[in-house]
N, C-alpha and C positions, 0 to 999 in steps of 0.2 A: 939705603939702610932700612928705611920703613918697609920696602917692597920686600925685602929678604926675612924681615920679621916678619911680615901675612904669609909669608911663603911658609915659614915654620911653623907660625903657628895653625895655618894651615895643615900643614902636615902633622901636627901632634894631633890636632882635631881628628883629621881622619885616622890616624894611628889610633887614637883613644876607642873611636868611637865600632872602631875591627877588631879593637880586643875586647869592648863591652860585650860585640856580636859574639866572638869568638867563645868568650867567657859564660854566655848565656845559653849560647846553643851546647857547651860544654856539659853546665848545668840542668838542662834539660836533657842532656844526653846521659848525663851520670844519673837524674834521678830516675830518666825511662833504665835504664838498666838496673838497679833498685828496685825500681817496680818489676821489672823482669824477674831481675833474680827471687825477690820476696814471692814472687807468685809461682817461680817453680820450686822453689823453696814449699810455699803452703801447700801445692799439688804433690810433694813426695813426701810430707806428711803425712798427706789424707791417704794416700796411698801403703805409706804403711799403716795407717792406723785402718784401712781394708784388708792388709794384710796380717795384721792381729787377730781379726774378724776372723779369718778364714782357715787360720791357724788352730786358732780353740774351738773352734766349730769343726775339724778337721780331727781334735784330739776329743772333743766330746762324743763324735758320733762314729770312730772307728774304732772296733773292739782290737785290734793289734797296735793301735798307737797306746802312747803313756800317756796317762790321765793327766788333764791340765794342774796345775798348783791352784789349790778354790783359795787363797791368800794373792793370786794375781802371779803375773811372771811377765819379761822385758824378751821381746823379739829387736833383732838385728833383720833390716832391708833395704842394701845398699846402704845408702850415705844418711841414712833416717831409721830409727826405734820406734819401736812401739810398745807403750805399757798398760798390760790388761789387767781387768780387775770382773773376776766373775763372782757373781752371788747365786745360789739357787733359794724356791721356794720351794719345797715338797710338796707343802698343801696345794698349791697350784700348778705344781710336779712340772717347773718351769727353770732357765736358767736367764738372766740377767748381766749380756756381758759389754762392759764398757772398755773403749781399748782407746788410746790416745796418741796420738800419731805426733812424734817430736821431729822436723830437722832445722838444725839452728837456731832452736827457740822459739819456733813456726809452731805453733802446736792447731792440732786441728784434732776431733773427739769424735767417735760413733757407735751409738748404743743400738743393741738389737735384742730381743726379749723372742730367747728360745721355747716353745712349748713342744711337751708330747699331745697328741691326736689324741682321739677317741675313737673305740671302735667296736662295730657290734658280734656280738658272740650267740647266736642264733640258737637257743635249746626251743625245739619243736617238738621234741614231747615228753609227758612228765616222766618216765624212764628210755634212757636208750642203752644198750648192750650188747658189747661185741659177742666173739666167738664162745665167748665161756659161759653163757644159758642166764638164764631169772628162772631162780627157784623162790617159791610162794609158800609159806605151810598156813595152818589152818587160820581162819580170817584176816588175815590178810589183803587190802586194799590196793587199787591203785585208781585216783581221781587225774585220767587225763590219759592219752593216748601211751603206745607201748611201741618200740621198735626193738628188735633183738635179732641179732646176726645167728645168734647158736636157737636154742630150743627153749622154749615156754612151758615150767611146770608149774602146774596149783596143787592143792591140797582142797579139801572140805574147807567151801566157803569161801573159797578166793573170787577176790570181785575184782571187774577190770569196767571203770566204767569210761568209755571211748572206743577207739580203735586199737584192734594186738597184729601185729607184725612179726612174725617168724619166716626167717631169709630164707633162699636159697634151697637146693633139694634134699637138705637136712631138716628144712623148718618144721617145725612140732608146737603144735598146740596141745595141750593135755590137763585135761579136770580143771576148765577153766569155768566161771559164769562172766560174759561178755555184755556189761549192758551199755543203755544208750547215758549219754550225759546228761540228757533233761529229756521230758516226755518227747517233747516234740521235734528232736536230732535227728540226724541221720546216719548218727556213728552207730557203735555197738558190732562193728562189723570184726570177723576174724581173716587175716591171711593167712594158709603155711600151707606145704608140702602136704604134711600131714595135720588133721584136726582129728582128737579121741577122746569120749568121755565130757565131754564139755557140753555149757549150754549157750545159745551163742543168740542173742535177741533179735540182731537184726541178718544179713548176710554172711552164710560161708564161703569163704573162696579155698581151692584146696582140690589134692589131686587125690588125697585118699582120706576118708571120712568112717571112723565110727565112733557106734553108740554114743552121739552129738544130736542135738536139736537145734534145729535153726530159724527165724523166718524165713528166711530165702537161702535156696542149694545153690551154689555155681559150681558145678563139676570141670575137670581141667584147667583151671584158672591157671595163669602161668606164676612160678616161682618171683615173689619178693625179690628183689635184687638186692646185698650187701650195700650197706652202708658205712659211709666212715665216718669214726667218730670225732665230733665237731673240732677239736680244740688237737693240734698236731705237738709232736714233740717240738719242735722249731717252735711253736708258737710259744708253749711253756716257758722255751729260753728265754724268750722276748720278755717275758713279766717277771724271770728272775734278773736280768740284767736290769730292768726298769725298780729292782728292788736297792739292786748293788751298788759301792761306789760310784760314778763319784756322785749322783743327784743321792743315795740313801747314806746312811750309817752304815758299818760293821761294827759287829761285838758277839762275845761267847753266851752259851745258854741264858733263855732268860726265865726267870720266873717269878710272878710274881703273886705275892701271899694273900690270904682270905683275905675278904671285906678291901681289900683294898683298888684303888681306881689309878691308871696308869694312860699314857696318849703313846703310843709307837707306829712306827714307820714314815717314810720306805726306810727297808733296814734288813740287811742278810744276818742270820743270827744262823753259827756256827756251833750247831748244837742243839739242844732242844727247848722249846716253847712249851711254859708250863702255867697254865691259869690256876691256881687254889680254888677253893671252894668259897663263892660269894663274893670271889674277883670282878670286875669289870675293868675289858680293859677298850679303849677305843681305836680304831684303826686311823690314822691321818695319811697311810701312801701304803702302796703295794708291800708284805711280808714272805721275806723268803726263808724256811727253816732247811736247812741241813740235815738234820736230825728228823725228832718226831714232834708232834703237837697234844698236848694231856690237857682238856679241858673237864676240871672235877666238878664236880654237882655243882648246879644252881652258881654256875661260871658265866660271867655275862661278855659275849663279844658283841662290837657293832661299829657301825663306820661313822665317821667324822660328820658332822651335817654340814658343812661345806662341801660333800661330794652332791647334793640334791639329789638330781635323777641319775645320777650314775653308779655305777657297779666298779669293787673291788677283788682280788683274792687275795690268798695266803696260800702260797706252797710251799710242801712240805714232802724233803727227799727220802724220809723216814716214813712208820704208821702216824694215821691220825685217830684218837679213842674222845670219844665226847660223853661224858657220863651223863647221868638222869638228870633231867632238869636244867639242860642249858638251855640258854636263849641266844641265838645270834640274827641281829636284827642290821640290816642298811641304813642311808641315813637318814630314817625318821626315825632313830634312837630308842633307846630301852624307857620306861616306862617303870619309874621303881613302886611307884603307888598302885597300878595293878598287875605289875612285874609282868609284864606281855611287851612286845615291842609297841612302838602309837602304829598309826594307822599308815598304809604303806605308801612310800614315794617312789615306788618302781625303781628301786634301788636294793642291788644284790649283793649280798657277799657270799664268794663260793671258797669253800674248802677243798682244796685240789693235791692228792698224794700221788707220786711218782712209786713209789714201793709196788713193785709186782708180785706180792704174796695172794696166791689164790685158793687159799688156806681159810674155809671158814668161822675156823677155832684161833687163827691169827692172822686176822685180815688186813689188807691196805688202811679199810678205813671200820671203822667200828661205832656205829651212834644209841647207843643205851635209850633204856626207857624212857619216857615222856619227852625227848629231846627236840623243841622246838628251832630247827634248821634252816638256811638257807639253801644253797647250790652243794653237792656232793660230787664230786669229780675224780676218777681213776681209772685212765685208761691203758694199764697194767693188769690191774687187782682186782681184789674182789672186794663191794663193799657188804658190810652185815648190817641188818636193820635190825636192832633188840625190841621185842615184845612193846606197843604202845609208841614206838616213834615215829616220831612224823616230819615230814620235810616237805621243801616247793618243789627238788628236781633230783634226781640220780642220772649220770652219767656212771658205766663202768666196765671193764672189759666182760665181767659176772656178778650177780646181784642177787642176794640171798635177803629176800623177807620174812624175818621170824613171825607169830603169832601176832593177831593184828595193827604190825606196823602199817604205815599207810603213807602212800606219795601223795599229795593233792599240788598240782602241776597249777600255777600262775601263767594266765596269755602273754604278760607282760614280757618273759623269760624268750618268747623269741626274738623278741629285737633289745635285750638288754646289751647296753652303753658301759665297756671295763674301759678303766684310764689308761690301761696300756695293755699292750699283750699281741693276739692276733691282730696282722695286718694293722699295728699301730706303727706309728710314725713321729721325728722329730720333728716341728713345724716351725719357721721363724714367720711369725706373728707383727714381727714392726722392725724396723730397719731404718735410722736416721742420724742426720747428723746433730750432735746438740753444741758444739761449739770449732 
């Protein structure tokens, strides 16, 4: 009887003690699978929440997709969502996207901070000019070198102090005075085809020469080679898309009224830009007008000072007309107490019209008297210099300087820094995971 009881309880013992194994190694097998599942679980979260990433980066940066929802939007991948939430900055012309990667309540999070490049836009001399000539009439300046594909006219007193360039077996120098930059330069030289009538300080180069003075003849010199001008139609597009949805606003004509102070951009404005008289208005991101740009007397434009050393523009698929007494300054700002811009941070803003009118009586771009300028750009048009204005740079397809306006060309302008445009680019800057 006792022997038959050890026997049993013998056997329950072991019986027990096969099902504690059994039970444990169960339990350790259900929680490694647990841990299993939870970790492929966590890994097709993250994975879609990469594939949120790549999604709104995918819609941000291709012009035939549809613009992401900037209020966020829910992706489907596989057996896991993902929900994005993008913000942009303008002022630091950046996007912001956080995307959260759900499956099963797995969540896993990853933020990446979109920016645009910077990129230099090389003006190398204070005028350049395509096919359609630089006409000059009587006093008339130009402080800085000259390039022009077509033909070079002066009038009585046309001063060119640097080097003049006239392209190709058409090139023409004509009633120019050519001087040097400072005593001690080695500019002041002329190139073209032909040189006539001009006085030229330092070298001529050129196949046919009269009634000119020179210090030094170079007969036969070979033909200037055309140039192309700096900033391409492609490029242009670049800084109207960088104005557009979805990093800018849209909205119809804008204008706003004397004395008054306004902050815009990036912003495509459908219609026309209109400064009043003793406006100021400040730039905060790329401006793109539709229309035209009317900036009336004593109209203050100028760029944000969070852009420091970098350069902006404003294009404009219409004219642009700048009446007497504007001031448009980069961002070392206007200056209301001796109403001049301050002192310069090698920062530009350029005015840039797509209108191919080469009409000097109604030009692409028009800057009235005493108009203190930055950058002038059209390479279409023609732009008109009124009596007394002055600027840092003309780019134009043709370039008419009335009665002593005057270009005086900044070093700085060749290696000037725009926040988008040519050879700019979207850049992701930081990529991680935050939860």
């Amino acid at each position: 009887m006792n022997k038959g009881f050890v026997v049993i309880l013998a056997t329950i013992l072991v019986l027990s003690a096969g099902l504690v194994i059994i039970l444990s190694a169960g339990y350790v097998s259900l929680n490694n699978i647990k841990a299993v599942r939870n970790n492929l679980y966590s890994v097709q979260a993250y994975y879609a929440a990469e594939a949120g990433i790549e999604d709104s980066l995918l819609r941000l940066l291709d012009p035939d997709m549809e613009d992401p929802n900037p209020a966020g939007y829910s992706l489907t991948t596989g057996e896991a969502n993902a929900t994005l939430e993008i913000s942009k900055d303008p002022i630091a012309r950046s996007y912001t996207i956080i995307s959260e990667g759900d499956k099963s309540n797995r969540i896993r999070k990853i933020t990446i901070i979109l920016k645009i490049t910077t990129t230099n836009v090389s003006f190398h001399y204070g005028v350049q000019i395509g096919e359609g000539n630089l006409t000059m009439d009587s006093g008339s300046k130009v402080y800085g070198n000259i390039y022009s594909n077509g033909r070079i006219v002066g009038s009585s007193n046309t001063k060119i102090y640097g080097d003049v360039y006239s392209a190709s077996s058409s090139g023409k120098i004509d009633k120019l005075k050519v001087l040097k930059s400072s005593p001690e330069a080695e500019d002041g030289n002329a190139h073209a085809n032909t040189i006539s009538d001009s006085n030229i300080a330092n070298g001529a180069y050129y196949q046919t020469i009269i009634s000119t003075t020179a210090g030094s003849y170079f007969p036969g010199s070979p033909d200037s080679p055309v140039e192309q001008m700096p900033i391409s139609k492609e490029e242009i597009l670049n800084w109207k898309n960088s104005a557009a949805p979805p990093l800018g606003e849209e909205r119809d004509s804008y204008l706003l009224g004397g004395n008054d102070e306004d902050s815009l951009g990036p912003v495509k404005i459908n219609g026309s830009l209109t400064l009043a008289s003793n406006a100021v208005l400040t730039m905060t991101g790329t401006i793109w007008v539709t229309g035209s740009i009317i900036l009336e007397s004593n109209a203050v434009l100028q760029l944000d000072s969070t852009y420091g050393a970098l350069s902006d523009v404003i294009v404009a698929d219409g004219k642009i007309l700048l009446d007497s007494n504007i001031i448009i300054c980069g961002s070392e700002g206007y200056n209301k107490g001796t109403k001049k811009c301050n002192p310069s941070a090698s920062s530009y803003l350029m005015l840039l019209s797509t209108d191919n009118s080469l009409d000097p009586r109604n030009p692409a771009i028009l800057s009235k008297s005493n108009t203190a300028t930055a950058v002038l750009y059209t390479n279409q048009g023609i732009i008109v210099l009124d009596s007394n204005s002055k600027l840092k740079e003309a780019t134009a397809y043709a370039l008419h300087l009335n009665s002593n306006a005057e270009v005086t060309y900044e070093t700085g302008l060749a290696n000037a820094q725009f926040t988008s445009g040519p050879g700019a680019s979207y850049q992701v800057v930081e990529w991680k995971e935050i939860e």
